[in-house]
N, C-alpha and C positions, 0 to 999 in steps of 0.2 A: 460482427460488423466487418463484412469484407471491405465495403464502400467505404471513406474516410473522407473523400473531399467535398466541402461544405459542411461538413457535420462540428458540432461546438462541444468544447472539452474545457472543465472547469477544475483545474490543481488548485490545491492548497499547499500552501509552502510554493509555491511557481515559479519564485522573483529569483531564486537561487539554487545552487548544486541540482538535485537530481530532476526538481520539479522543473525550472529551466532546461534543462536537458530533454525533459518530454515534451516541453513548449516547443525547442525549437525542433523536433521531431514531428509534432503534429503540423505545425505552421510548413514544414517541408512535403505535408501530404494534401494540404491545401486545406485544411481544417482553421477555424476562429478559434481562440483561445480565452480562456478568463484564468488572468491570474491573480491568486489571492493568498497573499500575506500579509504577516502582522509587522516587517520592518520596514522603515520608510526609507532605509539606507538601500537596501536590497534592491525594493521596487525600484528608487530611483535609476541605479546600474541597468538591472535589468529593462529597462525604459529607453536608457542611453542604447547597449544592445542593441533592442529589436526598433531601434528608430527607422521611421518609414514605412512598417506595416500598419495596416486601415485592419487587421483579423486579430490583431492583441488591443485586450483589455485589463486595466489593474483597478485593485479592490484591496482596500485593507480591509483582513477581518483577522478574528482572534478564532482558533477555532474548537477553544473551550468553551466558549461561553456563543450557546445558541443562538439567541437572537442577533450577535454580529454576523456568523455564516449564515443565518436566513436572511438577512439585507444584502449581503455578499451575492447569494442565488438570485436574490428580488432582482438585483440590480443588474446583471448578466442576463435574464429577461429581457431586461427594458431594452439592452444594448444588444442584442443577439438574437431573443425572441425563443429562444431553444437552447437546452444541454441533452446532448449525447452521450460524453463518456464523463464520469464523474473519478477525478485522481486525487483520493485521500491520501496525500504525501506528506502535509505538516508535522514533523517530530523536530524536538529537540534531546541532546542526551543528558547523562548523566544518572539522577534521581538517590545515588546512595545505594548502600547494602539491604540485606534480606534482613537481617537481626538490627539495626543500627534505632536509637529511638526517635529522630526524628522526622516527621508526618511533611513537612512542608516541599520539602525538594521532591519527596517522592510523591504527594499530592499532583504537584504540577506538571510531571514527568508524565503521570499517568494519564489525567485529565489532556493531555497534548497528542500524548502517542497512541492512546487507546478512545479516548474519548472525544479526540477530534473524529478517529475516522467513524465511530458511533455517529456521533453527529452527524458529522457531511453523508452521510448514509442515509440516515431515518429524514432529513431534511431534502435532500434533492434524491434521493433514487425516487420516493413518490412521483416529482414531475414526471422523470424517463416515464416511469409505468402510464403514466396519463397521457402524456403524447404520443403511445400507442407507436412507435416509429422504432422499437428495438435501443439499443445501447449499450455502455459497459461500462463496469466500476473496476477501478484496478487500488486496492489499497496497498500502501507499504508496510512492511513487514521490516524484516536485516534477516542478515543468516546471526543473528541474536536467536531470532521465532524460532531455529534451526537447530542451534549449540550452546551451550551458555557463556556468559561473559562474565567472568568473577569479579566482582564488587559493582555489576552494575546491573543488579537487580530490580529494580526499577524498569529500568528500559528494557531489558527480557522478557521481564514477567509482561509488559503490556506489549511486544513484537509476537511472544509466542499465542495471546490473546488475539491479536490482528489475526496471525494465522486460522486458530478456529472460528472468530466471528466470520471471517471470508469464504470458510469452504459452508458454513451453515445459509450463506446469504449464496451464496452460487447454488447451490442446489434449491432455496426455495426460489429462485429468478430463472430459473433453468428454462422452463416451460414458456418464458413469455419474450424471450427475444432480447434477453438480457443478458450477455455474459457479465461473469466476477473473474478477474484475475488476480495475484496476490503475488507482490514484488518483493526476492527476498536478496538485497544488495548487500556484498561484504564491500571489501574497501573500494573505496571512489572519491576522485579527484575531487573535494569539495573543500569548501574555506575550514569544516570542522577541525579539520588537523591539518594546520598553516605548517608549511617546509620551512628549515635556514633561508633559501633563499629568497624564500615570499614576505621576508619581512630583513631587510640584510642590515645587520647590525645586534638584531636583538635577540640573536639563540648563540651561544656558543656550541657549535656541534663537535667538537673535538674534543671537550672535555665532559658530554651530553654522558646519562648512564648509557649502557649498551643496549636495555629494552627500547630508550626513546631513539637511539641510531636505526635499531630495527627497523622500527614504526618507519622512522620515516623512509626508509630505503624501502620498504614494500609499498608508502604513497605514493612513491616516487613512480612505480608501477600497477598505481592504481585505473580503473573503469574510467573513464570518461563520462561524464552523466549523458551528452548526448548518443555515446553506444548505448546506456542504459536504455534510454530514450527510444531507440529503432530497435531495441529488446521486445520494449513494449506496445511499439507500434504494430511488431511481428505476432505477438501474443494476443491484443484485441484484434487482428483478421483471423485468426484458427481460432479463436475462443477458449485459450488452454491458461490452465488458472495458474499454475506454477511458472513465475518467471524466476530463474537464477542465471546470475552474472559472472559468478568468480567460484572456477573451478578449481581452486582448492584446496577448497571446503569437501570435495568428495570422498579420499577418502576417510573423514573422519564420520560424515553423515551416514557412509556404510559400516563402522565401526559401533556407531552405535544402533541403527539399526539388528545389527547381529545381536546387540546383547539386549537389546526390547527383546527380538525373536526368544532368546535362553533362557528368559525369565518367564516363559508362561509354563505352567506346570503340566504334568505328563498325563493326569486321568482325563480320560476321555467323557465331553459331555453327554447330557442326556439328546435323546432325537429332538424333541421337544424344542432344547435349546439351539440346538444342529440348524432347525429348519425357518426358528423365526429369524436366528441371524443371518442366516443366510440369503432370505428374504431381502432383509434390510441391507445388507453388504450388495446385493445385486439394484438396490433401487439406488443406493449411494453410488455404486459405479458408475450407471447412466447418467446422473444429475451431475455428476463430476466428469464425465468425459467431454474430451475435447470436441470441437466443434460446433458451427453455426446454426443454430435452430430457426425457424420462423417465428416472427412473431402469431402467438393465440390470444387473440382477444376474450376475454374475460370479465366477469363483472368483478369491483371492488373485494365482494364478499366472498366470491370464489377464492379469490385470490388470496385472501389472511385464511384458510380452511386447511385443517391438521398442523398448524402452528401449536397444537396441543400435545403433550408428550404422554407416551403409553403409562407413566405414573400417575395422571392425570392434573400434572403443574403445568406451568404455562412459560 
């Protein structure tokens, strides 16, 4: 989507930190906006903000439980008549350890972080595909999907999931005029981790441990959400699915990278294996390379066709 102005873009999580940051990034490309979250504190701010634009619209919806984000889409319809770029951004954190026994915290983590943007996916990417007019989905992810985060397994485990369901959903959208891009944000100026001064009286930071001094001196130097924002404003015109914000995390992603690469073992496979992967490695490059495709009009049934896997599951 090189074009942007006029076109309608539907965040989840919008009213605040980074999905606000993409609001007010689109609304600077001359794009309508629907923002939808589930707090009314938020919306309301964010409301005060963008007072005076006629291209912002708000929507509470929960974006675990479907049938509030399909009223959410119904309703941006009715106000806007079209979505273009769909921004699965709603996460909360937390969720608990990997071993830890209880199901509840890490239930909702999950259902938030991974199964919002399931949702907002299987729910509105269909319209894009029906109004035939091209679009993008940009899901969040963290440099979580990237590296891990000790004791917060939960939220890893469903970042590093975002990661895969995005590059599977970019390549089966590849062909129809659909970019996926997939936002992988370390730290960023948001209300998650509130500074001494954002609240003045109620942290002593002088006698704070030295880890929580850290924290805050590297938020202190945190993203901006709306850099993040004109990140991925940059990202849906080239159609490149990796967006990263905070370099550095590099080199520890080449770090580990090197020790994936060490750990594959030295016998060389058979040709057999040589040539189908190979195959598959070259049809996954194309579907994952950057840039804009045209829209191919297609029938419905084309379109769900080799959603089957060579084991013959689905």
């Amino acid at each position: 989507m090189e074009h942007l102005t006029g076109k309608v873009a539907f965040i989840t999580g919008g009213a605040s930190g980074i999905g606000l940051g993409m609001a007010r990034a689109f609304l600077d490309e001359g794009m309508k906006v629907a923002l939808a979250d589930w707090s009314d504190e938020h919306i309301a701010q964010a409301r005060e903000r963008l007072a005076g634009s006629n291209a912002v619209h708000f929507v509470k919806t929960d974006v675990a439980e479907r049938e509030s984000l399909r009223s959410a889409a119904e309703e941006t319809l009715e106000v806007f008549g079209r979505i273009h770029v769909l921004c699965n951004n709603a996460g909360v954190n937390g969720g608990g350890t990997a071993a830890g026994e209880s199901f509840d915290e890490w239930d909702r983590v999950i259902a938030i972080n991974l199964g919002g943007v399931i949702n907002g996916t299987k729910i509105i990417a269909p319209i894009i595909r029906r109004q035939g007019e091209g679009g993008h989905i940009v899901n969040t992810s963290s440099m979580a999907g990237v590296v891990p985060l000790p004791g917060l397994a939960a939220y890893s485990t469903a970042k590093y999931a975002v990661r895969g369901f995005s590059e599977s959903l970019r390549m089966q959208l590849a062909k129809e005029g659909i970019g996926v891009s997939c936002l992988f944000p370390g730290a960023t100026r948001t209300a998650i981790v509130p500074l001494p001064e954002d609240r003045p009286g109620t942290m002593d930071e002088a006698n704070a441990p030295q880890f929580l001094k850290d924290l805050w001196d590297a938020m202190r130097g945190a993203i901006d959400p709306y850099d993040t924002g004109r990140a991925v404003v940059a990202a849906i015109r080239e159609n490149r699915f990796y967006i990263f914000t905070n370099r550095e995390f590099l080199d520890e992603v080449k770090q580990r990278h090197r020790e994936i690469e060490d750990a594959f073992p030295d016998d060389e496979p058979t040709p057999g294996r040589v040539k189908f992967e190979t195959m598959r490695a070259d049809m996954v490059r194309d579907l994952m390379a950057p840039g804009n495709r045209p829209v191919v009009p297609r029938s419905s049934a084309e379109l769900d066709r080799g959603s089957a896997s060579p084991a013959g599951g689905q």
